[in-house]
C-alpha positions in Angstrom: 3.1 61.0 2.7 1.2 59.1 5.6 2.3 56.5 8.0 -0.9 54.7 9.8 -1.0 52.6 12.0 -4.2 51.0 13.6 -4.5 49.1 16.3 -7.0 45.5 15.7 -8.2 46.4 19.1 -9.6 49.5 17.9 -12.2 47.2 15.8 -12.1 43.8 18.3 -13.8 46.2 20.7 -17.0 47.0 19.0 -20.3 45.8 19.5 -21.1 43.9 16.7 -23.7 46.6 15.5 -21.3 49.2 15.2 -18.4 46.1 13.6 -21.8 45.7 10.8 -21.9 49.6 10.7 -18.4 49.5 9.4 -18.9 46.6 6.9 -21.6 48.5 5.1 -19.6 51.8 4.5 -17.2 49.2 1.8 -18.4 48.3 -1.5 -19.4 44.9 -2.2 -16.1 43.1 -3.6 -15.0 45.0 0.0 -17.0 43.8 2.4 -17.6 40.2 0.7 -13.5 40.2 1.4 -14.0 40.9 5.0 -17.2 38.8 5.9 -15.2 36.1 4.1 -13.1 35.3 7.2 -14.0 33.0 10.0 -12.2 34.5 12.8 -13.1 37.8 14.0 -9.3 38.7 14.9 -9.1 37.9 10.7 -12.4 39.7 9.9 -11.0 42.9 11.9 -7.4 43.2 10.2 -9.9 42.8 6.8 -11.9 45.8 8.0 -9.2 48.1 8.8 -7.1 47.2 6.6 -10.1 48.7 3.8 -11.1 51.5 5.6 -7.8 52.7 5.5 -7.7 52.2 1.6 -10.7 53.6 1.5 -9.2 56.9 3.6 -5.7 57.1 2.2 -6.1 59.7 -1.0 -8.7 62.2 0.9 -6.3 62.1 3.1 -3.0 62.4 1.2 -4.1 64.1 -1.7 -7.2 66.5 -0.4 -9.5 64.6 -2.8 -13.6 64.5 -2.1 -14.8 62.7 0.5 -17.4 60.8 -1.3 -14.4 59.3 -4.1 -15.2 55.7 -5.0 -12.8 53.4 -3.5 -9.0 53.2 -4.5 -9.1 50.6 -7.4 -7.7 47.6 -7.4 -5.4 46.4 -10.3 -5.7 42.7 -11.1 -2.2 40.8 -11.9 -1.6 38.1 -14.4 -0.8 35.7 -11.9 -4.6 36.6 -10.4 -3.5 38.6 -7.9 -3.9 42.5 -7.7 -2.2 45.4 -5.9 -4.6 48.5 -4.6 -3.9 51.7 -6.7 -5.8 55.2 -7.4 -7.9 55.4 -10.1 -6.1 58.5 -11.4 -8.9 59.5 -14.2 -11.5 59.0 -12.0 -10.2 60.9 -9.0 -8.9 63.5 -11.3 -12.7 64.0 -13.2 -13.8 64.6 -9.0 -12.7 68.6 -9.3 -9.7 70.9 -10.5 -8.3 70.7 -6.2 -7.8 66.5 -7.1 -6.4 67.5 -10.8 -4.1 69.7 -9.0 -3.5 67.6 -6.4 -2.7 64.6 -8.6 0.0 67.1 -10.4 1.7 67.0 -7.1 2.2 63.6 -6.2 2.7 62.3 -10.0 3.4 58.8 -8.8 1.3 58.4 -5.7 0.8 55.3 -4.9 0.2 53.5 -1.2 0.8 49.7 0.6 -0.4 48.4 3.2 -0.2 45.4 5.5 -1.5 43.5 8.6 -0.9 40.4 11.2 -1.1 40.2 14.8 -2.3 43.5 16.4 -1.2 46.3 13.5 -2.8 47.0 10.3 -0.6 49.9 8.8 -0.4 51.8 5.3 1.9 53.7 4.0 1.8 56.0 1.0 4.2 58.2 -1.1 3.7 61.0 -3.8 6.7 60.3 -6.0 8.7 56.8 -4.8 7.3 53.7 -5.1 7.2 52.3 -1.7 6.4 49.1 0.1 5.4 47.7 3.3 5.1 44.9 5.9 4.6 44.1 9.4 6.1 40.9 10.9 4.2 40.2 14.4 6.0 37.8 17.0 5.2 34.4 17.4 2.1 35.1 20.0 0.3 37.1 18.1 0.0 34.8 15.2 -1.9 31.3 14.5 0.3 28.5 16.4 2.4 26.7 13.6 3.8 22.9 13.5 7.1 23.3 14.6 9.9 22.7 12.0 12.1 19.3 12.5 15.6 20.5 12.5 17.4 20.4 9.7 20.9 20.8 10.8 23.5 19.0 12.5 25.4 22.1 13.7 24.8 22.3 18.0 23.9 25.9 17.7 20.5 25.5 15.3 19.1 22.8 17.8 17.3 26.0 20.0 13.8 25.6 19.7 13.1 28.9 18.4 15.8 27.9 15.4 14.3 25.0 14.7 11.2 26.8 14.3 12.5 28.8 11.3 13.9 25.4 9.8 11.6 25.7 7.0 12.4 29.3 6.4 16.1 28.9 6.5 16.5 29.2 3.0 14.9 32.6 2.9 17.2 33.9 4.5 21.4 35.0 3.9 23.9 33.8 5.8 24.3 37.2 7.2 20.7 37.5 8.3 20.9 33.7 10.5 23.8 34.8 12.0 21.7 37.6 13.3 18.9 35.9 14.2 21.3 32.9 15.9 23.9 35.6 17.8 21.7 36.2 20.9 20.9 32.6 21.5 24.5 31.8 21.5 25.2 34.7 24.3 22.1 33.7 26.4 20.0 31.2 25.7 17.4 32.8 26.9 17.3 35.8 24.8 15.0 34.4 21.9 13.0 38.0 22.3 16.1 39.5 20.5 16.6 36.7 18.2 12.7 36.8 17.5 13.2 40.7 16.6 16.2 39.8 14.5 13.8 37.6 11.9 11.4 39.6 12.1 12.7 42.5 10.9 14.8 40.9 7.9 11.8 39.3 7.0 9.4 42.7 7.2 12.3 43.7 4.9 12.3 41.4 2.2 8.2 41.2 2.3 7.9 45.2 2.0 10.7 44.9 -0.6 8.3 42.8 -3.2 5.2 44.5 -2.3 7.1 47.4 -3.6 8.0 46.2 -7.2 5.0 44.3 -7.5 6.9 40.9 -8.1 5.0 39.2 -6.0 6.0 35.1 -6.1 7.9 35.6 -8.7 10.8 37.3 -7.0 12.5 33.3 -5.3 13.9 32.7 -3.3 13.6 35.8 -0.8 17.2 35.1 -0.1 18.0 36.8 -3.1 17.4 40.3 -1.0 18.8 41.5 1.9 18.7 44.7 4.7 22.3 45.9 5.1 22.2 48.3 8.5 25.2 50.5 9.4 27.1 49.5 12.5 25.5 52.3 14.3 22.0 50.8 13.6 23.1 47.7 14.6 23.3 49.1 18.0 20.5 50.4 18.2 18.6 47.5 17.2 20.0 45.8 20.6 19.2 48.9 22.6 16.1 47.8 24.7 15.7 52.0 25.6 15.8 52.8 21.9 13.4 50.3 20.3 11.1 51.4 23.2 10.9 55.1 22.7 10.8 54.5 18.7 7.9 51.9 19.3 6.2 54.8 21.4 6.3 57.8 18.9 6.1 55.6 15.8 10.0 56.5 14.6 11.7 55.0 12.4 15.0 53.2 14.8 17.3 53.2 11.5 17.7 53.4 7.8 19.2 50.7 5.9 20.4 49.6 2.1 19.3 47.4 -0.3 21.3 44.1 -1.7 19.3 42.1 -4.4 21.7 39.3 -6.0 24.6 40.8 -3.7 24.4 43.8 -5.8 23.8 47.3 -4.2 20.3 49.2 -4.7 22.1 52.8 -4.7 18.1 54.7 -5.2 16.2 51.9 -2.7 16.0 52.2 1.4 14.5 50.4 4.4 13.4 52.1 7.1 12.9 49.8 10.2 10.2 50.6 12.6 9.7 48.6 16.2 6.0 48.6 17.3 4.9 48.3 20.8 3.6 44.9 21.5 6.8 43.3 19.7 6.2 43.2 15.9 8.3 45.1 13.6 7.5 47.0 10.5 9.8 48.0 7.3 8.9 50.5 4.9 10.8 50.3 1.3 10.7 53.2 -1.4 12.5 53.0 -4.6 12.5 54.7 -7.8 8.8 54.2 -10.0 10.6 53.5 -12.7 12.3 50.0 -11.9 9.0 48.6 -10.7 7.8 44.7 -11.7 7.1 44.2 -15.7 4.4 46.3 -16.8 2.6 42.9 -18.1 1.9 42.1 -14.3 0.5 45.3 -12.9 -0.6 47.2 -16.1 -2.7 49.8 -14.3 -1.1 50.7 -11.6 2.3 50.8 -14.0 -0.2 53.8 -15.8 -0.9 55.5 -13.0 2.8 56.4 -12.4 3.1 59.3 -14.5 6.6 60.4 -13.9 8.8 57.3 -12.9 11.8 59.1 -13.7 11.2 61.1 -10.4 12.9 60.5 -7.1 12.4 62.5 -3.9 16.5 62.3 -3.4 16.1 60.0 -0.1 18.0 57.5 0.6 19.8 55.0 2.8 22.8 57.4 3.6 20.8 61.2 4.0 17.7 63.4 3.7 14.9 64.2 5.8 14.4 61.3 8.7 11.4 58.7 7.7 8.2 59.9 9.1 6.6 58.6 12.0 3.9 56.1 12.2 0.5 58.0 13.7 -1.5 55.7 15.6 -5.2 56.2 14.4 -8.7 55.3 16.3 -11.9 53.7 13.8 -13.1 57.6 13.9 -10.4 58.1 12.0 -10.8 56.1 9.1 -14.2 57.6 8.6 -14.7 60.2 5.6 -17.6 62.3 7.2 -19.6 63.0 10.2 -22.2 61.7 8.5 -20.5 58.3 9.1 -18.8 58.8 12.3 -22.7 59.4 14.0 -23.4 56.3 12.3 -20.5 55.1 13.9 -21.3 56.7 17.5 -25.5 55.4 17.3 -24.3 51.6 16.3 -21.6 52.0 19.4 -24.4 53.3 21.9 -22.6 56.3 22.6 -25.8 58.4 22.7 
């Protein structure tokens, strides 16, 4: 299973010769997608983002390093989730038949904003991901008029989320609201309280494929042990678990105020303030197959669990920070990668 994270500087910092380098290593539908942004910030995420799809199975699985892209399904609502092309990675050798065997339902997510582009990928859960980046590092929004007459949502940071009130339980405002009404001041901790029930709920849909039809996101909901919740406001502990890429708790799952007994969110802080959660669930109760056909195929034993969950097993795995070099599936391309640059 992987956890990468890269950081957007990694690409922001290129000459453009070696950024065009990059670009020409993706296929066509690839690159068209990255080019396609204005912004370079936007262009960057797009980069990474594909590079690391492009890396994920020869790294997970052991497959060649020449595979053709992970394929993309295509959704009836348009919109399509990046899966492996089982039969076509499988035809590669007997090591990716073998391989494949192993990880019957491998399947990967990934997801960018502000300075992180991540992915994630598992051999028998189905798992989902999202990073939530503090206000700074995103595009400035119009601020929200408030909505309510209640004293306590007149902060400017609450009215900020006016229009995303409804997203969120009762529960979860209350956690975003409690710091403000012991200081002010502390809209850092309220900040990190949105974020990460929104990463939750984000990663949550990515991971059964729903997509907009799973409304409103109020529906689901992180539920963290009393234990994490102290952690979450331990300054020391989010810092260390930003450092080495830990995960700072384990949660459950409420959809419809029901319990999902085989589903868990692990939280992860990052260092520069954003907050990433990382869902895995049981293949079989992903979205109806009529949405994702393909990539419903390419789960060839969704009656498998791994047996982790919200209450035990192994701890999440880290996130590993990777450089551009990285990402790369030969030396071939990472000279290519060192001329552009001007290293030589």
């Amino acid at each position: 299973m992987l956890r990468w994270a890269v950081n957007t500087s990694a690409a922001l910092s290129l000459p453009q010769p070696a950024f065009d380098t990059l670009v020409r290593l993706l296929d066509d539908e690839d690159s068209q997608h990255v080019l396609k942004n204005r912004q370079r910030e936007d262009q960057a995420r797009a980069l990474l983002s594909r590079l690391a799809q492009r890396a994920c199975a020869v790294a997970a699985l052991g497959l060649s390093p020449s595979p053709s892209p992970p394929k993309r399904g295509r959704a009836a609502n348009g919109r399509g989730r990046p899966f492996l092309d089982r039969a076509a990675a499988s035809a590669t050798d007997a090591d990716a038949r073998e391989a494949l065997e192993l990880a019957p339902n491998w399947n990967f997510s990934v997801s960018h904003e502000g300075e992180w582009v991540l992915l994630v990928s598992e051999p028998f859960a189905l798992c989902g991901l999202d990073v939530a980046a503090p206000r700074r590092h995103r595009r400035p929004r119009a601020e929200a008029a408030a909505t309510s007459a209640d004293d306590a949502d007149s902060h400017p940071f609450l009215r900020s989320l006016a229009l995303l009130r409804d997203s969120l339980t009762n529960s979860e405002w209350e956690d975003v609201r409690a710091p403000l009404a012991v200081d002010s001041s502390n809209e850092a901790a309220a900040e990190a309280a949105f974020l990460r029930a929104w990463a939750a709920k984000e990663a949550f849909v990515k991971a059964r494929g729903d997509g907009l039809a799973f409304s409103p996101l109020s529906r689901v909901e992180a539920v963290w042990s009393a234990e994490a919740r102290l952690r979450f406001a331990d300054p020391e502990a989010v810092a260390e678990a930003a450092r080495t890429g830990a995960a700072l708790a384990v949660g459950s799952l409420r959809v419809d105020g029901v319990a999902l007994e085989r589903w868990s969110v692990a939280s992860h802080p990052l260092e520069g303030g954003a907050w990433a959660a990382v869902i895995k669930g049981p293949a079989s109760e992903t979205a109806d197959a009529r949405l994702h056909p393909d990539f419903v195929a390419s789960l060839t034993r969704p009656e498998m669990v791994d047996g982790e969950g919200a209450g035990g097993g192994a701890p999440p795995p880290c996130f590993r920070v990777l450089m551009v070099e990285d990402l790369l599936l030969s030396e071939e391309e990472r000279e290519a990668l060192r001329r552009a640059r001007g290293d030589h």
